[in-house]
Each structure stands twice: as structure tokens, then as C-alpha cells.
C-alpha positions as CSV (number, residue, x, y, z in Angstrom):
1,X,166.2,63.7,113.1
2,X,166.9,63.8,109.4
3,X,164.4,63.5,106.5
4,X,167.0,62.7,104.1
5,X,167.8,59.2,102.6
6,X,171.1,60.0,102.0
7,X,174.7,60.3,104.1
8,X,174.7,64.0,105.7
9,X,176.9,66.0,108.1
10,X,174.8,67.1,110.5
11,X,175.5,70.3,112.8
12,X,177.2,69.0,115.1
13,X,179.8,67.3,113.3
14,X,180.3,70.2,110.9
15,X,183.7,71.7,110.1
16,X,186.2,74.4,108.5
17,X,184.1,75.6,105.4
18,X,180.5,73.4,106.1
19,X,180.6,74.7,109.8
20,X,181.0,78.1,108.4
21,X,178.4,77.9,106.3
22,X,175.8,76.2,108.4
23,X,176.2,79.3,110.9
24,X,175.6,81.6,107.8
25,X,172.0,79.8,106.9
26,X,171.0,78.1,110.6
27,X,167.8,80.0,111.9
28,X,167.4,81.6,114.8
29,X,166.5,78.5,116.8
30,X,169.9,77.1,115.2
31,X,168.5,74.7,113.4
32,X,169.3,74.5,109.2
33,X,167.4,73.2,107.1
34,X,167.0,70.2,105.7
35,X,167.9,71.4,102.1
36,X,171.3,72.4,103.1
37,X,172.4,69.4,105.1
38,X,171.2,67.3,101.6
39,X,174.0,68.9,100.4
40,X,176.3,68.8,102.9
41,X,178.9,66.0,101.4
42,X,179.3,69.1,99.0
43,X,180.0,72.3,100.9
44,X,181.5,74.4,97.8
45,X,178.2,74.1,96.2
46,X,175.6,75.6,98.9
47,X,176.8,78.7,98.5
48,X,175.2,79.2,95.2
49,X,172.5,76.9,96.2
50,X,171.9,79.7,99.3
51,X,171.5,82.6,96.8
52,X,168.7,80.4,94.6
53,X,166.7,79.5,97.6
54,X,166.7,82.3,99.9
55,X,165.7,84.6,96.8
56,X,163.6,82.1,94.3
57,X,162.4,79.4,96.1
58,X,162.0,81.1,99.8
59,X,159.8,84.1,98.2
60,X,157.8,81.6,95.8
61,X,157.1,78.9,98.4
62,X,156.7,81.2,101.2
63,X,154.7,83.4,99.7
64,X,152.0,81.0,98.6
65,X,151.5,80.0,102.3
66,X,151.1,84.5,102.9
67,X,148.7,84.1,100.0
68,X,146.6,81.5,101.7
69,X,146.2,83.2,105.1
70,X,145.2,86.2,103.9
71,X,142.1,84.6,102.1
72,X,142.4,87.9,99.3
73,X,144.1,87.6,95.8
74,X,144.3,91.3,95.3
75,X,145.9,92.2,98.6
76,X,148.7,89.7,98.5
77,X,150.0,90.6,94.9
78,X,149.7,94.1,95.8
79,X,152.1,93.3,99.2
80,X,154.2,90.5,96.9
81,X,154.7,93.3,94.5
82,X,156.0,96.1,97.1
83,X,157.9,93.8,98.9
84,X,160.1,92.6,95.6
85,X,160.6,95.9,94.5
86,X,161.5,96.7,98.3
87,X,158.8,99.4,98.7
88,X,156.9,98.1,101.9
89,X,155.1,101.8,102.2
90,X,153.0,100.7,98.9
91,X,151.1,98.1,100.5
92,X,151.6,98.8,104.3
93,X,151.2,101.9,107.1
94,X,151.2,102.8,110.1
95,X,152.0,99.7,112.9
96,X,152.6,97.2,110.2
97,X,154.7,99.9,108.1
98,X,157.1,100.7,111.2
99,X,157.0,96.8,112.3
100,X,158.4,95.9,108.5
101,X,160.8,99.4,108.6
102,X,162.0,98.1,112.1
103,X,162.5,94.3,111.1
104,X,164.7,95.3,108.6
105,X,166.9,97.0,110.5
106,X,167.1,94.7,113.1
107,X,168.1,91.8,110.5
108,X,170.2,94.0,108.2
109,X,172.3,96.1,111.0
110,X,171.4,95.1,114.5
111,X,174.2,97.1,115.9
112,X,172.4,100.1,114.6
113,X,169.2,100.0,116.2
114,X,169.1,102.4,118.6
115,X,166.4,103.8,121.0
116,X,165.0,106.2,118.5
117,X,163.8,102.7,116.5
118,X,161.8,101.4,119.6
119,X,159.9,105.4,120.2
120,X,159.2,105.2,116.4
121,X,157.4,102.0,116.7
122,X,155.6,103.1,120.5
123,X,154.3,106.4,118.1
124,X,153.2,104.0,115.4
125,X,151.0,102.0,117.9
126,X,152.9,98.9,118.7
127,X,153.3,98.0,121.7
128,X,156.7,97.0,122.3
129,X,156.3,94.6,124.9
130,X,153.1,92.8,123.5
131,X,153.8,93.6,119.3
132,X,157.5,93.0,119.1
133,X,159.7,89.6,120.2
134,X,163.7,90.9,119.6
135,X,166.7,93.1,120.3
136,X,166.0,96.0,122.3
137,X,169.0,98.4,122.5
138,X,170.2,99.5,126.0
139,X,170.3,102.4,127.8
């Protein structure tokens, strides 16, 4: 179902350099959202769109609803701050640290996750089965 009042392409109908895109920006349910098929008449322009909203309008608007969970002004600019300047260890340790250290990992360079990553996290307290939904290399 589509929110938008205007003509779209939706997924499924999707080709050549729309289709390409749409596979960069779908989420992991495969779903993409609404924003980008808004703009779907008009492929050569989400690219740029992608960069503004994934960095300015994903951290903004997502980080008010962070904000709001965790009830505590000081605590959320203190995590908003390390997280911009890509320092998690200034507002995180421990289970939370390695979770963050791991997640990053996972989304940047899946393919080098190795076992190592998954006894880091065990020796940090998670508990892989319970704490962690995602990739788990073999052997």
C-alpha cells in the first residue's frame, strides 16, 4: 500500500537504474521507503536525495525518537555526540560497547566477521543466542 498521492513505481515493477537503486536503500525486510518511491518517476535524483536523508534527516528524526525513550537529556547528547564523531567507546562499555563494535562490522563488511567477533561479544556478556538477531559466521 502506498501513502503517496502521486504516480510511483513501486518495487516490483522497478527497472535498470530505479531497480538498482531500490536494492541499494530497501531494508532488510525489503521494503523502501516511502520517500524514495515519491521519487521514483525520477531515479537520477535519489541518489543525492539518499546521501541527505540517510545522514541529515535519518540522524535528526531518528534520534529524537532515541531521545524520547531514554527519558534523560544529558545521556542522549552525550551518546548523539560520540556516535557523530564515530566514537561509541565515549558514551558506551562493555555489552552495549561490543554490541555497537559488532553491528558495525556486520553492516560495513559482513564477509569479515569471523568467529573471533561472536567470543568477543560471549566475553562482553551478551549472550549470543538471546542478545544478538544476525549473521553468525561458520565453522
Amino acid at each position: 500500500m502506498s501513502v503517496c498521492w502521486i504516480e510511483t513505481i513501486p518495487v516490483e515493477r522497478a527497472a535498470g537504474e530505479l531497480r538498482e537503486i531500490y536494492d541499494e536503500v530497501k531494508s532488510p525486510h525489503g521494503t523502501v521507503d516511502n520517500v524514495y518511491l515519491a521519487q521514483s518517476l525520477r531515479p537520477h535524483t535519489l541518489r543525492a536525495h539518499d546521501l541527505l536523508y540517510r545522514c541529515q534527516y535519518a540522524v535528526t528524526h531518528h534520534f529524537a525518537n532515541v531521545r524520547r525513550l531514554l527519558q534523560d537529556e544529558a545521556r542522549s547528547v552525550k551518546i548523539f555526540e560520540a556516535l557523530r564523531r564515530t566514537r561509541p567507546q565515549e558514551a558506551f562499555a562493555g555489552k552495549e560497547l561490543a554490541l555497537l563494535q559488532y553491528t558495525e562490522k556486520l553492516t560495513r563488511d559482513p564477509a569479515s566477521v569471523r568467529r573471533a567477533d561472536i567470543e568477543c561479544l560471549r566475553k562482553s556478556g551478551v549472550d549470543v543466542g538471546e542478545d544478538t538477531i544476525g549473521f553468525y559466521p561458520p565453522g
